[in-house]
Structure formats: C-alpha cells, structure tokens
Phi, psi and omega in degrees: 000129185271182170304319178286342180278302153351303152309291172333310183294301175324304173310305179292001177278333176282026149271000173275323170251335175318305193305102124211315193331298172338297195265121160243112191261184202277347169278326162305323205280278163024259173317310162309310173328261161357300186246027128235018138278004183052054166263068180341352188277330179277252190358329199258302200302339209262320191322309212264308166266005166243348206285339174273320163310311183269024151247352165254359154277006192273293164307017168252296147004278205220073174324033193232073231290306197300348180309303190322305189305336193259003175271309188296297194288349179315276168336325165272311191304317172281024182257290182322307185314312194240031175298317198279011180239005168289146188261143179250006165236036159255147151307080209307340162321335190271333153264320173329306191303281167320300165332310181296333191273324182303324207272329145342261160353279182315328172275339184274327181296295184319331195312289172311348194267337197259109190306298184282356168288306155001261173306296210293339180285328180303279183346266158012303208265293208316326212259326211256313185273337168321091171283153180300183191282322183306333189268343173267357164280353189251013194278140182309322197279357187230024188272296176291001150285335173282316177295358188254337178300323171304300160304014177236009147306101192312169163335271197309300207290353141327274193308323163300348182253350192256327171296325169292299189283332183262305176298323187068063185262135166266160188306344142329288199284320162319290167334316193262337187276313152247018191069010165271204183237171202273331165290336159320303196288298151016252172278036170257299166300349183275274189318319156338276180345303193280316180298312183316288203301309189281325156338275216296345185296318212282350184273310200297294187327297163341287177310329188288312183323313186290321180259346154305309195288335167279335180330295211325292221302339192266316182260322154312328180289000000 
C-alpha cells in the first residue's frame, strides 16, 4: 500500500461512524434520554453499539492498539461528561465522531511533538505490526531486499543461508553438501538469522519513519 492509499484510508475512516449519523431508532433516542439524566444504563447502550465503531475509526487514524484502546474510553468518558448538553433529537454518531477525532489529532500532534513520545510510539507500531521472520521472506516486495541483506553476510554464513533459503536444505543436507558439521551449519544460520532480523528491523523502522512524517503532514494540515 502506497501513501496516497494510506491517506485515503485515514480519510474513508470517518465513514465508519458518520454512515450512522442518518439512523436513530426510537431505543437509541430512549437511551440519550437516559444518559442525560445521568442513567449509566444509556451510557452502557451508546457504549455497547458504538464501541467497535469508534476504535476502528480510531485505528485507523492511529495504528496501535494500545493508544487506540485508552483514546476510545477517553471518548466515552468525555460523552459521560458532556451528557447533559447532548440533543437527544440528534444522532449521537456524529459526536461519537467529532470526539474520536479531536482526541485523535491531539494525540498525533503529541506525538510529532514530543521526542520520547515519539520513539515509544514507533517502538509500538514496529512490535504490533512486525511479521516473524519466516513470514517476511516469503512476502513478494521483500525478496529483494532480502538478496541485497544477503551480500552482506560473511562468505561461509552467505553460502550456508542461500542454501537453506534458495534450495530449502535442511541442516543435514547442508552439512553433507558442504562437508562441515551440523553444528557448524548451525550457528553460521543462528547467525544469518540475527543479522536478517536486525537488517529488516532497521529497514521497517526507516519505512515507518518516512510515513509518519507524510501521515502527519496530511492530516494535521
């Protein structure tokens, strides 16, 4: 997914809750009633039927869960907060909405603003979004990043990792193919293995870097 789909997507995310904005039934109206009267029983109905809406709309926003989960009770909480100034002959989606965005924003502006807010959100995204290692050699867009990761791979653990990975040898047949021993064969793959993975971390991170900083620049402007 490129960037401009990346915009796009933050942007189609306020159709998650907006699409709603329209329909009110008369147990929703009800329940607004309720929870502006401060009946925590309305609070739990708006809670229970909207609460999946407002973290993917969150989550689109800000790709992270654990941000996501403490923005979302934000959100209800600043609902509890402001019940008593809710139109109960509106469709609370449409605030359910603004809210989600403000607290969204607000979080992303700390974010860009904030050095160490920063790094632990990069940490974050990096640890949730990270595929294992076996499952990122087989992703298309990343065969050629793995062969230039390669050339960087002393001689022997080079040769010992293109035979595991291009042949699919296992360390037996390695071992007999080149005439070391299966421990050998071993660590020369552990090592591969440790370089690969901190290669590509420092390649994801790079990438995250490069799109946060256009996320930012687009939804913030």
């Amino acid at each position: 997914m490129d960037i401009s789909e990346l915009i796009e997507e933050s942007r189609s995310a306020v159709a998650l809750i907006a699409g709603y904005q329209l329909r009110m039934t008369e147990q929703e109206k009800i329940h607004i009633i309720l929870l502006k009267g401060s009946d925590q029983k309305g609070l739990k109905y708006i809670y229970d039927k909207y609460h999946d809406r407002v973290y993917q709309y969150i989550f689109r926003l800000i790709p992270v869960t654990s941000v996501v989960e403490e923005l979302v009770s934000d959100v209800f909480l600043r609902v509890w907060l402001k019940r008593r100034s809710i139109d109960q002959n509106i469709p609370i989606g449409g605030l359910l909405q603004k809210i989600s965005r403000d607290y969204a924003v607000t979080e992303l502006r700390r974010i860009s603003r904030n050095h160490h807010a920063r790094r632990e959100y990069k940490e974050q995204y990096c640890q949730q979004h990270e595929a294992s290692f076996e499952e990122m050699l087989q992703l298309e867009e990343f065969k050629n990043l793995v062969e230039t990761a390669i050339t960087f791979l002393p001689p022997k653990c080079q040769e010992i990792f293109k035979l595991s990975y291009h042949d699919c040898l296992n360390s037996s047949e390695i071992s007999r193919k080149l005439g070391v021993s299966d421990s050998t064969v071993r660590v020369h793959k552990r090592d591969a293995r440790i370089f690969m993975r901190q290669f590509f971390e420092k390649y994801l991170i790079l990438v995250f870097c490069l799109f946060f900083d256009i996320y930012i620049f687009y939804l913030l402007r």
